[in-house]
N, C-alpha and C positions, 0 to 999 in steps of 0.2 A: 859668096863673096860679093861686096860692093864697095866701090869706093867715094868712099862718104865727101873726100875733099880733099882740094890742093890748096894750101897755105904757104905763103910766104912770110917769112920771120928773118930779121938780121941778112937778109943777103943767101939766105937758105931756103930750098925750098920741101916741102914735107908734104908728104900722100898719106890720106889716111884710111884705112881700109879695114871695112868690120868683116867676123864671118860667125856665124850664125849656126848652131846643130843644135837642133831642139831650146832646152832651157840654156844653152851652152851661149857665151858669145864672149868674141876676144877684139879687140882693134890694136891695130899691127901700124906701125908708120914705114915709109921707103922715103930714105936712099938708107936708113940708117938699122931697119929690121927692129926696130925699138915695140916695145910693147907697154901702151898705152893703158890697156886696161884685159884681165883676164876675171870671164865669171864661169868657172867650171872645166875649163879646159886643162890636162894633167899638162905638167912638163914637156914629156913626150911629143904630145900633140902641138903645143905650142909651137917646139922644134920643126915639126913637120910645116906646120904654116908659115913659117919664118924662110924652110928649104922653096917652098911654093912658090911663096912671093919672091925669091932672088931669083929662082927659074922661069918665072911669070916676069919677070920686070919689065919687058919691054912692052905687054900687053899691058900691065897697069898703066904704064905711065900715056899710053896712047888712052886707055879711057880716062885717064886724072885730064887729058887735054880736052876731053868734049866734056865736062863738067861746066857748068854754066852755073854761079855762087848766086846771081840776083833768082834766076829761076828756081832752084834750088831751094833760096829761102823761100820763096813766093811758093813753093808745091808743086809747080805746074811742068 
């Protein structure tokens, strides 16, 4: 799992979070569990990562707050 970025939109704020298994990869958003994009992953699984991320929440959003967007872009 990593969390790719925290965006704000409209007064809302959105995590975006890919996760990775082999050829597989899905990006998931919080607060809202939305799924962005899925390559390979069954339904099933989706559900499970969707169960993760609500159980993980409070861990994601402490890493969505060391996320640094200029660094990020820059690589480094």
């Amino acid at each position: 799992m990593s969390v790719s970025s925290l965006i704000r939109t409209e007064n809302k704020k959105a995590i975006y979070v890919l996760f990775q298994d082999g050829k597989k990869s899905a990006e998931l958003t919080l607060p809202d569990l939305g799924v962005v994009r899925n390559e390979g992953f069954t339904k099933e699984e989706i559900e499970q990562l969707k169960d993760y991320m609500d159980n993980e929440r409070d861990t994601i959003y402490a890493m969505a707050k060391e996320i640094n967007p200029l660094r990020a872009f820059m690589g480094k």
